[in-house]
N, C-alpha and C positions, 0 to 999 in steps of 0.2 A: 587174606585181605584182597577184596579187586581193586585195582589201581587207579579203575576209571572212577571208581566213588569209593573213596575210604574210608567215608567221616559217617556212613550208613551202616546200620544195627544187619547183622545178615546180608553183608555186601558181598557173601561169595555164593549166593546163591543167584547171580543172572552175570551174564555179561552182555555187554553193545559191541556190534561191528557193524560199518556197511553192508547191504542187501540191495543186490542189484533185481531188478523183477524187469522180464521181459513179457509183455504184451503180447496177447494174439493177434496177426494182423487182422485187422477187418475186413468182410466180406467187400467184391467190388462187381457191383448189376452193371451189366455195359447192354445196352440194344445191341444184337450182331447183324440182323437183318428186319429189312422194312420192306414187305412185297402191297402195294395200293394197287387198286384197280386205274390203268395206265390213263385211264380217259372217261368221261362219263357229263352229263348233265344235271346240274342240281334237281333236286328232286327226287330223283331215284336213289335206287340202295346202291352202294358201294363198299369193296371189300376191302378190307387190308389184312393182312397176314405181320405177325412180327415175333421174331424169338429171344430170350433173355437171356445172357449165359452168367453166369459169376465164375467171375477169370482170379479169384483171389484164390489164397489156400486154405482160406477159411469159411464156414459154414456160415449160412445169416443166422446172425441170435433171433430176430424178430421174422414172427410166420407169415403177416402180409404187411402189403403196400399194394401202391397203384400205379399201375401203368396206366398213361394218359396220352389220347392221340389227339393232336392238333391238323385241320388244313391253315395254309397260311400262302398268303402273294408273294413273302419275300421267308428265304432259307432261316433266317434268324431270329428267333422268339425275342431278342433283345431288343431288336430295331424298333424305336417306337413308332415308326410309318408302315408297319405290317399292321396288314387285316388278318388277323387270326380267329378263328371258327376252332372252339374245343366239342370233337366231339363225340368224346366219351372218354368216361374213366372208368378203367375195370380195372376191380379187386384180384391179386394174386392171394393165392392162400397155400401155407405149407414152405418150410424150409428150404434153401436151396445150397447144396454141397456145391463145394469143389470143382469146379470143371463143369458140373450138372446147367441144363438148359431146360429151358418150355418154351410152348412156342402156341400162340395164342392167333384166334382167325374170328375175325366179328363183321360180321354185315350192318351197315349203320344208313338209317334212311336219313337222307340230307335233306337241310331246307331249300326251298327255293331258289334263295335269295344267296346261298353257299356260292362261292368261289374262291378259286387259287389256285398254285402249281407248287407247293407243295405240302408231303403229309410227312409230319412229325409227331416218330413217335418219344415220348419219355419213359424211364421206368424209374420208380423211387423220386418223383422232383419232392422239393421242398414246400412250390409252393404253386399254385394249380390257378393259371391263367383262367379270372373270368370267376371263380372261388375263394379264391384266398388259400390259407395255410394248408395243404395235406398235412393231414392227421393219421394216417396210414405210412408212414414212413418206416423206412430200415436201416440204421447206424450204418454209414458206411465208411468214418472218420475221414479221409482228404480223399475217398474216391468216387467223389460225388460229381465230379468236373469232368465225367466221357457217359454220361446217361441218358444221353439221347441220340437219337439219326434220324436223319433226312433223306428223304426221296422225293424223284418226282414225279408230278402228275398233273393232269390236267380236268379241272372242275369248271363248268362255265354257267354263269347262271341263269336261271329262265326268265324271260320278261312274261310278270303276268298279262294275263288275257283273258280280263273280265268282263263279263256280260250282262246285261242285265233281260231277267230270262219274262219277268214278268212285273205287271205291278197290281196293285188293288188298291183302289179310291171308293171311298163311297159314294154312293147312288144317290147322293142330295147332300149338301153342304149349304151354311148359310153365310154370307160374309162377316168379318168379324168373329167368327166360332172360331175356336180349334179342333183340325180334323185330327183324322188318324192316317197315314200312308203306309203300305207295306209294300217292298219289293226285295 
């Protein structure tokens, strides 16, 4: 007879006890370094270099996410008085162990009108300045909160300087009409 349910047809065929189940911890993507090109004018290509490490003991379950690099005026993607400029998000693809890093280098031609001092990168955000939700994400349960780094640099940007090179009117117009102008 089992004790814990006596009043059951075949009560000695199971018993209940407590089962503790330990969890694996979660993989955790930390940026370890952020190398920008130190100085440059909008417009031109600029590089950054940046490497990922996962400092947990455990493996990512999920093969990709995205790293996302920001320039920005002020260090804090929260401050809502920064000018942030996202520009680029690249795909990781493939698992990352233990200890294991990559380390990713992209040349990215800026606009114009780009400036700021500094370049942040993230890896794994939640949610993609200027996008909305990534959709590319990797479980990382509470070690989501050291996913980014900052560095600095300096972006400035160009005043344009537009000309006007040429124009075409037509050779006879009557008042009242509508012409055509091209320049």
């Amino acid at each position: 007879i089992n004790p814990d349910d006596p009043n059951e047809l075949d009560n000695n065929n199971y018993k209940a006890r407590p089962l503790t189940i330990l969890l694996t911890p979660p993989p955790d993507l930390v940026v370890t370094s952020v190398i920008p090109t130190a100085e440059t004018e909008a417009g031109q290509p600029f590089n950054v270099q940046w490497t990922v490490e996962n400092q947990s003991t455990s493996t990512t379950v999920e093969e990709t996410w995205n790293d996302v690099i920001y320039l920005s005026d002020k260090p804090d993607l929260d401050d809502p008085t920064a000018k942030i400029w996202t520009l680029g998000v690249f795909e990781h693809q493939g698992k990352l162990n233990q200890g294991e890093s990559y380390t990713v280098e992209q040349t990215i031609n800026l606009s114009p009108g780009a400036e700021g001092q500094y370049i942040i990168v993230a890896t794994n955000p939640k949610f993609i300045i200027n996008q909305g939700t990534n959709r590319n994400s990797a479980w990382e349960g509470s070690y989501d909160d050291n996913n980014l780094k900052v560095e600095s640099t300096q972006v400035t940007s160009v005043s344009a300087d537009l000309v006007v090179t040429s124009i075409n009117v037509p050779s006879e117009n009557f008042s009242g009409e509508k012409t055509t102008l091209e320049w």
